[in-house]
C-alpha positions as CSV (number, residue, x, y, z in Angstrom):
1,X,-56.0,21.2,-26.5
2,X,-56.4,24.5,-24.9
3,X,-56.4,23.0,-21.6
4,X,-53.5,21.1,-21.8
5,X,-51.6,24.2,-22.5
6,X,-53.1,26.1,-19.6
7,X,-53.7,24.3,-16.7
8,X,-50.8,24.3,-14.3
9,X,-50.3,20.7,-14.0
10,X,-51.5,19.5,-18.1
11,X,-49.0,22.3,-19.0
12,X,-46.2,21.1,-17.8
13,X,-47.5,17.0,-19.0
14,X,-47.9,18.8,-22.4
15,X,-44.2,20.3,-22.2
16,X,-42.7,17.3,-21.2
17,X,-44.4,14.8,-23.4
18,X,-46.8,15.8,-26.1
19,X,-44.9,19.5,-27.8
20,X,-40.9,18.7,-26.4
21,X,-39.2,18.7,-29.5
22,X,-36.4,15.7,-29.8
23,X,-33.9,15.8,-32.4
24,X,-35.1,13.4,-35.5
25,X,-32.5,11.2,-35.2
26,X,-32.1,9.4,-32.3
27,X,-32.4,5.9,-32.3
28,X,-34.2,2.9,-30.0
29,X,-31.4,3.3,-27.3
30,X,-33.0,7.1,-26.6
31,X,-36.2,4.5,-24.9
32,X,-33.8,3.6,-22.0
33,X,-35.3,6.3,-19.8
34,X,-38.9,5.4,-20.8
35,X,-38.3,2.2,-19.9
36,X,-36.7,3.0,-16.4
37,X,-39.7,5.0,-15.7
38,X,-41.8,2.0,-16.4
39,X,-40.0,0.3,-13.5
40,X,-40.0,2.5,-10.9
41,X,-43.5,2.9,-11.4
42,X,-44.0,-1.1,-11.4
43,X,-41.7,-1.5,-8.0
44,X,-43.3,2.0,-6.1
45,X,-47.4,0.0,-7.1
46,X,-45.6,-3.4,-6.3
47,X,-43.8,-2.1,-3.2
48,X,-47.0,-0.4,-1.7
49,X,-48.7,-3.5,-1.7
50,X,-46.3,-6.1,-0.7
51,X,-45.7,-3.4,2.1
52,X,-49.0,-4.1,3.5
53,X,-48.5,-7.8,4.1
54,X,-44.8,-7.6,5.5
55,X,-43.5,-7.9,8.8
56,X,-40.4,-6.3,9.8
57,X,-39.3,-8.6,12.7
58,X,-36.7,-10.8,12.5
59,X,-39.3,-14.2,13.7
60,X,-42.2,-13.1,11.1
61,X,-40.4,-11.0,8.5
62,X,-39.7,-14.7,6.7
63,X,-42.7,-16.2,7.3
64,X,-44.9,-13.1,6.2
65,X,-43.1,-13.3,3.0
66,X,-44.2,-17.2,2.9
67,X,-47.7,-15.4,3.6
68,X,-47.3,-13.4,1.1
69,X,-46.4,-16.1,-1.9
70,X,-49.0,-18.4,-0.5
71,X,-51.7,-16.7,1.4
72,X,-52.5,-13.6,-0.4
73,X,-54.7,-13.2,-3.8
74,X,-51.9,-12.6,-6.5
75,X,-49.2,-11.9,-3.8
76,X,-46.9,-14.5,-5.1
77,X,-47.1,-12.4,-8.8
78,X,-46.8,-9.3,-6.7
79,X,-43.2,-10.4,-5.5
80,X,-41.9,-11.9,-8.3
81,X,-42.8,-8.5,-10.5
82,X,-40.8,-6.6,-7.6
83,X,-37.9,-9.0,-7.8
84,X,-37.2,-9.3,-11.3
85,X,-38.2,-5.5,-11.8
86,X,-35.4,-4.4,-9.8
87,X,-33.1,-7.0,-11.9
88,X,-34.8,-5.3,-14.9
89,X,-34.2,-1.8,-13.3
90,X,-30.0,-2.3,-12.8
91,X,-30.4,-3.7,-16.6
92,X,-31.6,-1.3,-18.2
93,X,-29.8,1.4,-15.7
94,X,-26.2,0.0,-17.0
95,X,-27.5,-0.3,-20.1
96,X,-28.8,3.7,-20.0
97,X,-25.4,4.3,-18.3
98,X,-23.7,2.3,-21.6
99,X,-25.3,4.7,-24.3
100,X,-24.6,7.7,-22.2
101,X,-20.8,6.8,-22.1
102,X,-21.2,5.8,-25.7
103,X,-22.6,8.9,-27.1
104,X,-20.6,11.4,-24.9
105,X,-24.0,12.3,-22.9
106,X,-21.7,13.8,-19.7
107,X,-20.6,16.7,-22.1
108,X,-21.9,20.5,-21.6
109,X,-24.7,21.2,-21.5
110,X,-25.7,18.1,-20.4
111,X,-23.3,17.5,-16.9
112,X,-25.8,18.3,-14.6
113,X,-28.4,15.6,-16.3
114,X,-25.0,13.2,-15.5
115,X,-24.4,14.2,-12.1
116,X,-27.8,13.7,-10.7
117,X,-27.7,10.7,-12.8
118,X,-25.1,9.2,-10.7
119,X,-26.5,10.0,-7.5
120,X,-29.8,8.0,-8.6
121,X,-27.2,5.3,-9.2
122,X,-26.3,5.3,-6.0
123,X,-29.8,5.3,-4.3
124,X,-30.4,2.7,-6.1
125,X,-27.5,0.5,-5.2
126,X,-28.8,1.4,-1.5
127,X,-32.3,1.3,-1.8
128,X,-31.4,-2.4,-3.8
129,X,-29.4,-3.6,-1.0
130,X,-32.1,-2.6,1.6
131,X,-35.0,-4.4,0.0
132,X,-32.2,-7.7,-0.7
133,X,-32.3,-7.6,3.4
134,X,-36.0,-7.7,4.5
135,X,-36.8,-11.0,3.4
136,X,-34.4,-11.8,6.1
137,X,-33.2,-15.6,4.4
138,X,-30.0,-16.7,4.9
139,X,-28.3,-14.7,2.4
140,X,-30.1,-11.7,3.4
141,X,-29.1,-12.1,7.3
142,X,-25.1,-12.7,6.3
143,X,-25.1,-10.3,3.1
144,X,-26.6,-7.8,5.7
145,X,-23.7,-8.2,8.2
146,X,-20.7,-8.4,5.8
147,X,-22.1,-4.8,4.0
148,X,-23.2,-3.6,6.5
149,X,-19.4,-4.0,8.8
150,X,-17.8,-2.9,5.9
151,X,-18.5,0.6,7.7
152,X,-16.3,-0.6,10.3
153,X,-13.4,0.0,8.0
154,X,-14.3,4.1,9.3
155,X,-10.8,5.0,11.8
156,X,-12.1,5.2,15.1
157,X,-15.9,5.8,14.8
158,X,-16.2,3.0,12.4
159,X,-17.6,0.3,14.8
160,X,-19.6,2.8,16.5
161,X,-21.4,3.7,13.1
162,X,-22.0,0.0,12.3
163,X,-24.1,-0.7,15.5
164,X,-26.0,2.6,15.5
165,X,-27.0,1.3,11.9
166,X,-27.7,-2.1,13.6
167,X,-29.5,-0.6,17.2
168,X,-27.4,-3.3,18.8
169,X,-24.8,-5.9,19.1
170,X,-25.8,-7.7,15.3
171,X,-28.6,-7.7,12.4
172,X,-31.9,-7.4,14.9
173,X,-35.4,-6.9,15.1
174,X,-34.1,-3.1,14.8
175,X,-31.7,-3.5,12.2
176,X,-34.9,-4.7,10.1
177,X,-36.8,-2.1,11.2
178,X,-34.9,0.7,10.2
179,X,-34.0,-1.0,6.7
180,X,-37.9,-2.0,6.0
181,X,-38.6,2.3,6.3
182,X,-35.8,3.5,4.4
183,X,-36.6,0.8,1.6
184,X,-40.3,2.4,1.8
185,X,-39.0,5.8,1.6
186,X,-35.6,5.9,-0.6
187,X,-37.9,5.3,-3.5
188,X,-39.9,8.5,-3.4
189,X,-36.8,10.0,-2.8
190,X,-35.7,8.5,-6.1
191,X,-39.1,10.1,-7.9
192,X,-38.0,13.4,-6.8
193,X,-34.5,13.0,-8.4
194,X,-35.9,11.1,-11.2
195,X,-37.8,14.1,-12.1
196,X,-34.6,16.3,-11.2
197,X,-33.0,14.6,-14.1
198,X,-35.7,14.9,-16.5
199,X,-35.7,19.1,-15.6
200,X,-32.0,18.7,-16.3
201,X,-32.3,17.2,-19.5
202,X,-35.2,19.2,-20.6
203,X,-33.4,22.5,-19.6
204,X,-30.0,21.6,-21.6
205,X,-32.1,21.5,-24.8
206,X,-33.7,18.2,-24.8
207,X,-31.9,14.5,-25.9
208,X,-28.2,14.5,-27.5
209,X,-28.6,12.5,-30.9
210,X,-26.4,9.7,-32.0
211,X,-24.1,12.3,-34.4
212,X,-22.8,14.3,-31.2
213,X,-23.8,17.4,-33.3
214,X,-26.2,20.2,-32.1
215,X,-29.6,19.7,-33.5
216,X,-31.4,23.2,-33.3
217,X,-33.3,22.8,-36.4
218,X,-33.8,19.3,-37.8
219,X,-36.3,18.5,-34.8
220,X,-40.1,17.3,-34.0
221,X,-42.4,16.9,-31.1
222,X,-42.5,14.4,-28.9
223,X,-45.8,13.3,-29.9
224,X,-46.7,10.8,-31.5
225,X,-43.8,9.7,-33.3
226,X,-41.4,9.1,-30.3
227,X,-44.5,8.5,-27.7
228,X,-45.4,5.4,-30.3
229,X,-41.6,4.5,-30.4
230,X,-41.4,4.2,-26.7
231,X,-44.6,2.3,-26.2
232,X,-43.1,-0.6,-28.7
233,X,-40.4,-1.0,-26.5
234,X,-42.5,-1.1,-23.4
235,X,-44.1,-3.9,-25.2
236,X,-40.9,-5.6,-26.0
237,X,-40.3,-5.0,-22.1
238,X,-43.2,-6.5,-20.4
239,X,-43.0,-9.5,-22.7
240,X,-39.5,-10.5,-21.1
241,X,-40.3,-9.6,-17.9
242,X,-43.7,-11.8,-18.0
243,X,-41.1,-14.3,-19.3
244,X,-39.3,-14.4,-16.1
245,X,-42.2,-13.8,-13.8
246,X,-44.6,-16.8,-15.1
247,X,-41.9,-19.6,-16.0
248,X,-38.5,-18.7,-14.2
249,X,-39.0,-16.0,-11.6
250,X,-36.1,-16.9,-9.3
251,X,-33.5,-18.0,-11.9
252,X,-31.8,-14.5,-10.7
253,X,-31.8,-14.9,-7.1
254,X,-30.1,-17.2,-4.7
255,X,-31.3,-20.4,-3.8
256,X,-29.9,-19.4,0.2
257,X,-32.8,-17.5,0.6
258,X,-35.3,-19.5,0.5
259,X,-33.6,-20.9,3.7
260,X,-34.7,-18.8,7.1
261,X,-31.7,-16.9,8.4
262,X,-29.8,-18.7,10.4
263,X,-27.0,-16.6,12.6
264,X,-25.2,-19.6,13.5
265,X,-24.7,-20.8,10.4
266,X,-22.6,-18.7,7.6
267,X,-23.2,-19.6,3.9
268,X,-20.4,-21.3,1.9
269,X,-20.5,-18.3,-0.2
270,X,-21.8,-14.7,0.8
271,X,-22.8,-13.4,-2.6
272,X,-24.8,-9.9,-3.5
273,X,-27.6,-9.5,-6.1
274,X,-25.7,-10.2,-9.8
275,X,-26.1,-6.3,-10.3
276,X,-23.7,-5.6,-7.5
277,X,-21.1,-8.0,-8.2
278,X,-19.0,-5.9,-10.4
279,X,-18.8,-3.4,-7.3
280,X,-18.2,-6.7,-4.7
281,X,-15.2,-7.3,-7.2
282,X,-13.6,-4.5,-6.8
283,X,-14.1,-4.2,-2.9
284,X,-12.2,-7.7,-2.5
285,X,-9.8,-6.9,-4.6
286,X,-7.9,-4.7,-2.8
287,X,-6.3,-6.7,0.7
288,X,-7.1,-3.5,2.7
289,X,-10.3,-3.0,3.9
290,X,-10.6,0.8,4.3
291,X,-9.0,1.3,1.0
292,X,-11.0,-1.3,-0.9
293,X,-14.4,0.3,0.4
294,X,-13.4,3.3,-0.8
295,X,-12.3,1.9,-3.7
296,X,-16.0,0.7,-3.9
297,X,-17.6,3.8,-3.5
298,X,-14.9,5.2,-6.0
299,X,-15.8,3.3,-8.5
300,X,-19.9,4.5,-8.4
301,X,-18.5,8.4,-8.5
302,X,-15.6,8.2,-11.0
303,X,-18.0,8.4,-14.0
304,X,-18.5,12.1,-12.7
305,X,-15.1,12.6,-13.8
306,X,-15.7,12.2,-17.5
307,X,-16.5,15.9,-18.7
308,X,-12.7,16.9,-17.3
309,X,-11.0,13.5,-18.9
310,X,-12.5,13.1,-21.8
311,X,-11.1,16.4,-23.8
312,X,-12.3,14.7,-27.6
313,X,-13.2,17.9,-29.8
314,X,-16.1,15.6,-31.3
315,X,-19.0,14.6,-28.5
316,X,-19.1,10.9,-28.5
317,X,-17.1,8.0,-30.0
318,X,-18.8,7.7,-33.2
319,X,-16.2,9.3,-35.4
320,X,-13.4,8.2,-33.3
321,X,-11.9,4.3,-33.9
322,X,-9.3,5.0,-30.9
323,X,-12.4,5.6,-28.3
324,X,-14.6,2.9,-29.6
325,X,-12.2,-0.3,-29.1
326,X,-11.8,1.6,-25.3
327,X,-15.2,1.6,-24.6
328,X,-15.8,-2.3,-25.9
329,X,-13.0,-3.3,-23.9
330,X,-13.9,-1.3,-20.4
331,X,-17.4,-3.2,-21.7
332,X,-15.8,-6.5,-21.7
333,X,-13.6,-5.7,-18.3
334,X,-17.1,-4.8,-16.5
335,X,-18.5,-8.3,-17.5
336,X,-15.4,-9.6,-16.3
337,X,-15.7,-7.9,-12.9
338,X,-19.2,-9.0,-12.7
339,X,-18.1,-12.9,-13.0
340,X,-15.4,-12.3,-10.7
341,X,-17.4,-11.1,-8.1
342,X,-19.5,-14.2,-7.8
343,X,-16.2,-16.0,-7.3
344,X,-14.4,-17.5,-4.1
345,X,-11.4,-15.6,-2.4
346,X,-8.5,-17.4,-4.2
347,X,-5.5,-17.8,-6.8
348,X,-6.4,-17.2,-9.7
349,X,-9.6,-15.0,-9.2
350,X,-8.0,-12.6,-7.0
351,X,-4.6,-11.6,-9.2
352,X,-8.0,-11.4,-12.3
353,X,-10.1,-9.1,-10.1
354,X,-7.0,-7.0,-9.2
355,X,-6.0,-6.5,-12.7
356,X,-9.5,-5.8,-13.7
357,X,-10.1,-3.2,-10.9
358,X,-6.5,-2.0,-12.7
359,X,-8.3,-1.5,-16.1
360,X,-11.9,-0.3,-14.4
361,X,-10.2,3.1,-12.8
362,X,-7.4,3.5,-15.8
363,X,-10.3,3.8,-18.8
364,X,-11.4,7.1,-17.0
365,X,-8.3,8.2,-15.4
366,X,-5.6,7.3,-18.4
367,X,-6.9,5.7,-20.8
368,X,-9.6,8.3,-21.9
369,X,-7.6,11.2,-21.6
370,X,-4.8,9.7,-23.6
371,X,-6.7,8.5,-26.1
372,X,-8.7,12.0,-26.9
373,X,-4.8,13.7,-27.3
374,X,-4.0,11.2,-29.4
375,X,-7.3,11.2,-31.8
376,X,-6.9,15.2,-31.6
377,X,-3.5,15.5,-32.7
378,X,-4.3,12.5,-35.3
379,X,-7.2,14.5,-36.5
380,X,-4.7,17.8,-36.4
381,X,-2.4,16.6,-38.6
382,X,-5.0,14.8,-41.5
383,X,-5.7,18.4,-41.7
384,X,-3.0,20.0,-41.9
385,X,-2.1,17.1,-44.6
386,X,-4.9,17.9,-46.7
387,X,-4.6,21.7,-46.4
C-alpha cells in the first residue's frame, strides 16, 4: 500500500483509480467513460495486429484483408472485434456525449473536460473514416473520393489540397498509403488526449453527479465500490459485443465492400459508416457545397458553444420540464438525421433533412438560450409568489 502511494507511476494509478473520491450519487451512466476506455484499448491491441498482416496498396490492400479473414490464426475474430468496436466506440461516444448534454457536464469547472472532449470527437470521426478506407472495397474506394473532394469546396486552393491529400490525379497506391499511417498513428494521438481529458476532469473536482449540485462532502473513493460498478458494465459490454462478433459481425457494415473497388463503377448509393450519417445529412442538405461542409464541420464544434447558451441558474435539466422535452426532441431530431442520411438525394428526404438540419443548429443557438430565460424568469416569479 505504501508503494502505490510513492512510486511515480503507482502514484498517479492510485490517484486516478483506487483513492479519487467520486460523489456517492452518480448513477450507471457515470461508466460511459470506462467503457470508452475499454475500446480504445481493444481497437489500439486489435489495430497492432491486423497492422501486421495489411497491405497498403491498392492491388493487395483487398486481398490481404481476404488473408487476413482466411489465412491467419484468429485474424478473421481480430477484424470483426475492430469493426464492431469502432461501432461500439461512436455508441457509447454519443451516448457519453447524451449524459453530458443531459446533466449540464459543459458547465464551469468542467469546460475544459468539454472542449477536449470535442476535439477527441473529431479525431475520431477522422481516424473512423481513415480506417473505413483501407479495406479499399467498393464503398471504401467511392466513399474515399466523395469525402475526400469535399475539400475541393476550399476557394482557390481547394483542388490543390484534394490531390496533395491524394499524391495524384484520384484515390492511389499513395492515397492508401498516407491514410493506412495516419490510421496507425491518430490513435495514440487520441491516448494522449484521452488522458488530457481525464487530467481535466480530475483537476475540476472529479465527476458532476446527477443533482447538478456541488458535492464536496457526501463523497467516497473510487475503490471498490465504483471500480466493481464499472467492471459489471464491462461485463454487460463484452457480452453484446461477442453477440455481434460470433453470430452477426457485419450486420453494421455495407454489403459494397465485400466487392473489390472498382473505379469504373460508382455504387447506386455512396453511404458512410451509420455513425456518420447524421453529419452526411446535414452536409447534403444544404445545395451549396462550401457552405454545407462547413455546415458539417459546424455541426461537430457547436456543442462547444453550450457554456455561453445555456445561461440555466440550475446545472442540468433535471429540475427544469422546459429543458427536458428540448433535449428529447433534439434526441429524436438526431435519429432523424441519422435515417436521413442513409437516404437518396430526393423530394421528400431533402425538404426533411433541411428542416432537421433547421432544428439541429436552433436547439444550441435559440432554443437553449430561450428556454433557460424563460425557466429563470418562471422560477423568478414562483418566488417572488411565495415570498
Amino acid at each position: 500500500m505504501r508503494l502505490l502511494k510513492s512510486h511515480p507511476f503507482l502514484k498517479l494509478f492510485n490517484a486516478y483509480l483506487i483513492d479519487h473520491s467520486q460523489p456517492s450519487n452518480i448513477n450507471y451512466l457515470w461508466n460511459f467513460g470506462s467503457l470508452l476506455g475499454v475500446c480504445l484499448g481493444v481497437q489500439l491491441v486489435t489495430g497492432i495486429t491486423l497492422a501486421m498482416h495489411y497491405n497498403p496498396s491498392v492491388l493487395e490492400a483487398f486481398n490481404s484483408v481476404e488473408h487476413i479473414m482466411r489465412d491467419v490464426e484468429n485474424g478473421w475474430l481480430i477484424r470483426y472485434l475492430h469493426s464492431n468496436t469502432a461501432s461500439a466506440f461512436f455508441f457509447l461516444v454519443y451516448l457519453h456525449i447524451g449524459r453530458g448534454l443531459y446533466y449540464g457536464s459543459y458547465r464551469a469547472p468542467r469546460t475544459m473536460a468539454w472542449v477536449i472532449g470535442t476535439i477527441i470527437l473529431i479525431l475520431m470521426i477522422g481516424t473512423g473514416f481513415l480506417g473505413y478506407v483501407l479495406p479499399y472495397g467498393q464503398m471504401s474506394l467511392w466513399g474515399a473520393t466523395v469525402i475526400t473532394n469535399l475539400i475541393s469546396a476550399i476557394p482557390w486552393i481547394g483542388q490543390d489540397i484534394v490531390e496533395f491529400v491524394w499524391g495524384g490525379f484520384s484515390v492511389n497506391n499513395a492515397t492508401l498509403n498516407r491514410f493506412f499511417a495516419l490510421h496507425y498513428l491518430l490513435p495514440f494521438i487520441l491516448v494522449a488526449l484521452v488522458l488530457a481529458h481525464l487530467i481535466a476532469v480530475h483537476e475540476s473536482a472529479g465527476a458532476s453527479n446527477p443533482l447538478g449540485v456541488p458535492s464536496y462532502y457526501d463523497r467516497i473513493p473510487f475503490a471498490p465500490y465504483y471500480l466493481f460498478k464499472d467492471l459489471i458494465t464491462i461485463f454487460i459490454f463484452f457480452y453484446v459485443l461477442s453477440i455481434f462478433v460470433f453470430f452477426m459481425p457485419n450486420a453494421l457494415g455495407d454489403s459494397d465492400n465485400y466487392i473489390p473497388a472498382n473505379p469504373m463503377q460508382t455504387p447506386a448509393a455512396i453511404v458512410p459508416e451509420w455513425y456518420l450519417l447524421p453529419f452526411y445529412a446535414i452536409l447534403r442538405s444544404i445545395p451549396n457545397k462550401l457552405l454545407g461542409v462547413v455546415a458539417m464541420l459546424f455541426a461537430i464544434l457547436i456543442i462547444m458553444i453550450l457554456p455561453a447558451t445555456d445561461l440555466g441558474r440550475t446545472k442540468g435539466l433535471q429540475f427544469r420540464p422546459l429543458s427536458k422535452i428540448a433535449f428529447y426532441v433534439f434526441v429524436t431530431n438526431f435519429l432523424i438525421l441519422m435515417q436521413l442520411g442513409a437516404k437518396h438525394v430526393e423530394t421528400p428526404f431533402i425538404e426533411f433533412g433541411q428542416l432537421s438540419t433547421a432544428l439541429y443548429f436552433a436547439y444550441f443557438l435559440v432554443i437553449t438560450p430561450l428556454i433557460s430565460i424563460i425557466e429563470n424568469t418562471l422560477v423568478d416569479l414562483n418566488l417572488k409568489t411565495n415570498s
